[in-house]
N, C-alpha and C positions, 0 to 999 in steps of 0.2 A: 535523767531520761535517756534511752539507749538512740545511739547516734545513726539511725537506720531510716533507712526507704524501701522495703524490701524482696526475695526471688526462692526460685524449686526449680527441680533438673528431671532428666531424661530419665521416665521407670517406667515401668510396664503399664500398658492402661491410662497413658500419660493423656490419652482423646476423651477420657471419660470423667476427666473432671467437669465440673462446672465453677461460674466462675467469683472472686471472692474480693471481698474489701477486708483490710489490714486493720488491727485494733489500733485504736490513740495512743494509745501508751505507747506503742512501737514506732508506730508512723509519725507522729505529728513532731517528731525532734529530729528531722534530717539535716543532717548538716545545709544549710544555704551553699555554701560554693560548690557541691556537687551536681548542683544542674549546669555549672560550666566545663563540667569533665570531657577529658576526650574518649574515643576508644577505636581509633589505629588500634585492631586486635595482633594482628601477627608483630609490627612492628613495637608497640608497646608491651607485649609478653617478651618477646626479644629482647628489649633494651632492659628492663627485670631482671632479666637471666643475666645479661651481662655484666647489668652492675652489681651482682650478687656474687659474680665469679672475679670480679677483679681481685687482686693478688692483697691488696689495703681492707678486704672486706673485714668486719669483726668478727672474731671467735666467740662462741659457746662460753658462759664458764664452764668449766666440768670438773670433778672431782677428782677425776681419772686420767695423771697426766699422760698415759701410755693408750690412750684412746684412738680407734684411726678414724682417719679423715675423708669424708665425702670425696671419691674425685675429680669434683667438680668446684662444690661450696669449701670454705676454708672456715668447716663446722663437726666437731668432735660429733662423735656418733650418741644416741640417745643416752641416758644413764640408766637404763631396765632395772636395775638393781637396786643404785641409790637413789632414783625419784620416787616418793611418795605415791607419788599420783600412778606412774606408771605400775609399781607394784599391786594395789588400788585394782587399775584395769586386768591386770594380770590375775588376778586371786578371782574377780568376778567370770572370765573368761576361763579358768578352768575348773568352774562349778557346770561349764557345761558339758555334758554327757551323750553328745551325737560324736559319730566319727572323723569328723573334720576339726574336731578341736587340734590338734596340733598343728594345722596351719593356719587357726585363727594367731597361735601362742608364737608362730614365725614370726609374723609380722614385728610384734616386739623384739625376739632376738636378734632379727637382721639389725634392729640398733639405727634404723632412721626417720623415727616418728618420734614428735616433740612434745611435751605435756603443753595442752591449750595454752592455761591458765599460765604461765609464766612473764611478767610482762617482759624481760629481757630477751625472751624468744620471740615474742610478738614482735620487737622493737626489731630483730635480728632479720627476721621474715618480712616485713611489711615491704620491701624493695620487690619481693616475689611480687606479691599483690598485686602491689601497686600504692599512691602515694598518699589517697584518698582514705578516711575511716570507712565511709562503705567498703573500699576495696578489702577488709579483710574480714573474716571468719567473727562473730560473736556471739555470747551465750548470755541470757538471761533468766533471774528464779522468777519466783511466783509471782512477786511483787508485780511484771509486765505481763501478767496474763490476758486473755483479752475479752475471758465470758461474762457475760451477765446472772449469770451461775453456772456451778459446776455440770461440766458432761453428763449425761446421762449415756454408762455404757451401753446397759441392756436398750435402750431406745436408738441406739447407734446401731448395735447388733441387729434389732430387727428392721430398719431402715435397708440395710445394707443386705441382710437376708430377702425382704422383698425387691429389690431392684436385680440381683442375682435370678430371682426365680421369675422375674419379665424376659430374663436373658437367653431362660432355659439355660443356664448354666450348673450343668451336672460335675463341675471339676473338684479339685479337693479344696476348689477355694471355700465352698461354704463349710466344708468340716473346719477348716481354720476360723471362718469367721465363728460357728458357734461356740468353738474353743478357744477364745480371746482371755478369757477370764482366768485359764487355765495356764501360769506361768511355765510349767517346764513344757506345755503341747509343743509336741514336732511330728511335723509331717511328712519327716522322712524325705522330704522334696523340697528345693529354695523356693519354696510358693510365698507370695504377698497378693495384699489386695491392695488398689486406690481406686477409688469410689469417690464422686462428690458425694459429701451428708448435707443433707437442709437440715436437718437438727442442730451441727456445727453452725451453721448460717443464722440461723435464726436466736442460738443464746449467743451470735458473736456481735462486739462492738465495731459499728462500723464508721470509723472517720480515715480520709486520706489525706496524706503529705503532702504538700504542694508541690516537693519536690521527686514525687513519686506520678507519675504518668497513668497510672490504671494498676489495677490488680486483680488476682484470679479469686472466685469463690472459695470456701473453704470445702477443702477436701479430707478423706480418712485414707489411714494406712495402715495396713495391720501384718505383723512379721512373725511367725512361728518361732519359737528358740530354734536359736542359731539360723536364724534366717540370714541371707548376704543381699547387700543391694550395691550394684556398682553404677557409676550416673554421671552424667557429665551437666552441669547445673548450667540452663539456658538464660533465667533472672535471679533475684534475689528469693533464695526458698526460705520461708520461715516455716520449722517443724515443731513444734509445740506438742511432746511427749507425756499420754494421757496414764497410760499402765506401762507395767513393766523396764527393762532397762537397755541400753542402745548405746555403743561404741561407735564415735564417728572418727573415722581420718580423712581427714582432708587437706588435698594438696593443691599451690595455687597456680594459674593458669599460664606457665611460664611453655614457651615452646618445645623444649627437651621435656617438659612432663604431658604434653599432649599427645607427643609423636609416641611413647612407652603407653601411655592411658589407655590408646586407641585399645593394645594389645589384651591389656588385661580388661577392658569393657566388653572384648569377644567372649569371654571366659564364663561358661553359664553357673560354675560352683567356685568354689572357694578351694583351692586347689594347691601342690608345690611349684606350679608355674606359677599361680597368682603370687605367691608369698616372694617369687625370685623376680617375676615383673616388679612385685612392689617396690623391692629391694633397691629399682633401680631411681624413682621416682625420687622428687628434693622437697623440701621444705613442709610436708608431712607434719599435723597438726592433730594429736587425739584428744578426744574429750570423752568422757561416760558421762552419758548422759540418764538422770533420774527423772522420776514425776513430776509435774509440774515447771520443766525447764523447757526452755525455748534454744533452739540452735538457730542461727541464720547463718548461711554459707553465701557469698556474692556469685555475680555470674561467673560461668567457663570455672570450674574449679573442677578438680576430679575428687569425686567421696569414693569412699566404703563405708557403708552403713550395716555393720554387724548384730544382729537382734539376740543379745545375752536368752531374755527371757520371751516368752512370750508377748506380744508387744502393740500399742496401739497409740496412733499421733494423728494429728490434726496439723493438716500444714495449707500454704497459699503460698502464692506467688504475688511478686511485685518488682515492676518496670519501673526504673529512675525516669525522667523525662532527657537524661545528658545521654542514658542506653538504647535509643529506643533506634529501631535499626535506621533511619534516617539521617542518623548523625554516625552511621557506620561506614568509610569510607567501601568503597566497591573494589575489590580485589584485582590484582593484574590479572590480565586475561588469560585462559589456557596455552593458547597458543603462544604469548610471553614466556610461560611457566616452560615452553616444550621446547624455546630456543637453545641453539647450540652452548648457548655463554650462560647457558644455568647449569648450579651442580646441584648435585641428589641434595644436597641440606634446603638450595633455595626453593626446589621443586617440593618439598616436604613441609615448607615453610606454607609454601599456596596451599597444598592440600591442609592445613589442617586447618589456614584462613575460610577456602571454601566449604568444608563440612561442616564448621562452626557453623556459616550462618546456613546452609540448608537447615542445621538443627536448631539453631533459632525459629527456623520459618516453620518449620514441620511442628515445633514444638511447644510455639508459643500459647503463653495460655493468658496472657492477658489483650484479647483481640481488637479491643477498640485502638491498641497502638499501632495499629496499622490493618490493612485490607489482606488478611490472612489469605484469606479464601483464593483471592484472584490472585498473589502472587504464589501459591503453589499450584493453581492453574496456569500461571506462566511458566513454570519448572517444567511440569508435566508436559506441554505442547512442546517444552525442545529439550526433554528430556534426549530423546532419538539421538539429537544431530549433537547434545552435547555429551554426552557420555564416549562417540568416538575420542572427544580429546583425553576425555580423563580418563577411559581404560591406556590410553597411547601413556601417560603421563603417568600412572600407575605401572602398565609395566616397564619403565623405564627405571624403576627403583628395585631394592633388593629386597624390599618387602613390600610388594605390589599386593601381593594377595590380600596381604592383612587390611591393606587398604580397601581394596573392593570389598572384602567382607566388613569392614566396617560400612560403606554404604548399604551396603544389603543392610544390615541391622535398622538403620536408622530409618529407612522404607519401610521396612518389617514392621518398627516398631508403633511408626505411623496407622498402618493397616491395621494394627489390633487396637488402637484404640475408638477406631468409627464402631458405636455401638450398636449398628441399626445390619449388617453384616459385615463378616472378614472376606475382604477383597481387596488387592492390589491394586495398589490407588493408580498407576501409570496406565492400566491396559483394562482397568474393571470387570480381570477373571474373578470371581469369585468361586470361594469353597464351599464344601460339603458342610450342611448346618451340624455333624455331628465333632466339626473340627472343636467346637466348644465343649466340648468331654475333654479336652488335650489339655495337658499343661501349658502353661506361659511358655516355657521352653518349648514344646513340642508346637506351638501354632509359631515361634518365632524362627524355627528350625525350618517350617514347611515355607514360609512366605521367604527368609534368606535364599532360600532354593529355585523358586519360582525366582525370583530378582536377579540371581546370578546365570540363572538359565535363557530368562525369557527378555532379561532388557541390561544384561551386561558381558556376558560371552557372545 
């Protein structure tokens, strides 16, 4: 039975889920000691990093004694060549046919992503993680599926089609949704969709782990070939891949991959920035993922979710009872963070403490684990008076900006998914209802702007 409690991350539409119980197979085998977990996030992603970078840490095997070295990890670079596996993701990644394939094919070059499946890699990485089997990445086949029968796509399609046209939604999201079936369909644009489905909900088995807190409804996703999805995972996501085929890297939530993540989550395509941010990221985990297989990713981990072919999953979320933010301690203060006697590393360290948990709150989707509601109604009443510290404390770094555009994002990404109108949830201006013609990119483009305009410069 697979060793899980389990979570999903930050994507587009992230407010329009509704909310999901986890199948038995998955849930009911959590490990017992992980409801005694702790999670000090900045200092425990820290201590990760550290003991991963001690001088005594293990090496890779590697075939290739002239390989270079991380420098950071004291871990030979991927084997692109000689793995298996890797070659594997490589062959299926250059069957695709849009213009961005060569810096899908970067990402492996650069030589710092590890095939899943190895267990001595796992063993090598699990200091990233952390010390817990939840704390790392795992994949299961058919056998822990979780329906009472098999999907029904076309019933999914029209689900998904009707709730689209409640939205008046004219975007190119419905030509994608019609063309699910359709493995090479591209849309010439990173577009997805997530959607709760009650069709998912209703052939889904529903029992929970004890040591599982709550979980969200089951929801749908759907990726165009060569779609990208970049995320920073708030619980435990389990994606359960229905059609099609999906590359996942995933990296774990150590502080130097937070502080680079930021960067490349600004990135609306798949880009040579992307593939040179990635470049710089540690402990990097790929799997290709087929029909019928289940990925779970733990909280705070940074993905890339690459969609080979046209593509369609069923995923939820699920809160440990050890995660739930109540047992997360409360950050040092801004005004701490802005003292003389902090340097740029420890002021970098707050910020990424404090964004975490704003995107936990903004993005939680399992709500009975706390009073969602009224604590980002406390955010918003002092929003005003707090943002003077953290624009102070942001420009006092040498990549301030990227910081404030990261919060714009995560506001932004808040606002698109209330589905009743898009308005900015701080000040309740709302837009023009023809904004739902725009891409995902272009409604995240206009609300980052309004953010940086109206309640951060």
């Amino acid at each position: 039975m697979p060793p899980y409690g389990w979570h999903m991350g930050l994507r587009q539409n992230v407010r329009l889920r509704s909310w999901l119980f986890p199948s038995p197979a998955i849930l009911v085998a959590v490990i017992p000691h992980a409801v005694d977990c702790k999670h000090n996030f900045v200092s425990t992603a820290l201590a990760k990093y550290q003991h991963a970078t001690q001088p005594n840490h293990h090496s890779l095997p590697h075939s290739n004694s002239e390989a270079k070295l991380s420098p950071s990890l004291s871990i030979p670079m991927a084997p692109s060549t000689s793995s298996t596996t890797l070659r594997a993701i490589r062959e299926r990644l250059e069957e695709m046919w849009n213009d961005v394939r060569a810096e899908y094919l970067r990402l492996l070059d650069i030589g710092r992503v590890y095939p899943f499946h190895r267990e001595e890699i796992r063993r090598l990485f699990r200091p990233l993680y952390g010390p817990e089997e939840t704390d790392m990445p795992a994949v299961y086949d058919r056998e822990y599926l979780p329906w009472k029968q098999e999907p029904n796509i076309p019933a999914i399609q029209a689900e998904l089609s009707a709730t689209l046209d409640e939205q008046e939604d004219y975007s190119s999201r419905k030509t994608l949704l019609q063309n699910v079936t359709s493995p090479l369909f591209y849309t010439g644009k990173n577009e997805y969709i997530t959607l709760p489905c009650r069709h998912l909900d209703e052939i889904t088995e529903r029992t929970l782990s004890p040591a599982a807190s709550d979980a969200s409804s089951m929801a749908c996703d759907i990726m165009s070939a060569g779609g990208l999805r970049q995320s920073l995972t708030s619980e435990h996501e389990v994606s359960i891949l229905m059609t099609g085929t999906r590359v996942w890297i995933m990296y774990p939530p150590t502080v130097h991959n937070l502080k680079l993540f930021k960067r490349v989550f600004l990135l609306e395509q798949m880009s040579p920035r992307t593939a040179e941010l990635s470049a710089k990221l540690e402990g990097g985990l790929i799997y290709l993922q087929t029909p019928g297989e289940t990925v779970v990713t733990p909280p705070r981990c940074c993905l890339i979710v690459i969609s080979i072919q046209a593509s369609v999953a069923a995923f939820y979320d699920v809160r440990l009872k050890c995660e739930t933010p109540e047992q997360l301690p409360v950050p040092s203060s801004i005004a701490e963070a802005l003292s003389s006697e902090q340097t740029d590393e420890s002021r970098e360290e707050f910020l990424c403490s404090y964004s975490e948990r704003l995107h936990d709150i903004l993005n939680n989707t399992v709500p009975s684990v706390y009073n969602t509601t009224q604590r980002i109604e406390e955010i918003i009443e002092t929003w005003d008076d707090e943002k003077e510290g953290l624009r102070a404390l942001c420009n006092s770094l040498p990549d301030g900006d990227e910081w404030a555009d990261m919060f714009a994002r995560l506001w932004a990404d808040y606002a698109i998914g209330q589905v009743d109108i898009l308005a900015c949830a701080l000040c309740d201006d709302a837009f023009d209802a023809r904004i739902w013609t725009a891409t995902s990119q272009g409604k995240l483009k206009l609300l980052e702007d309004h953010f940086l305009k109206a309640h951060w410069n």
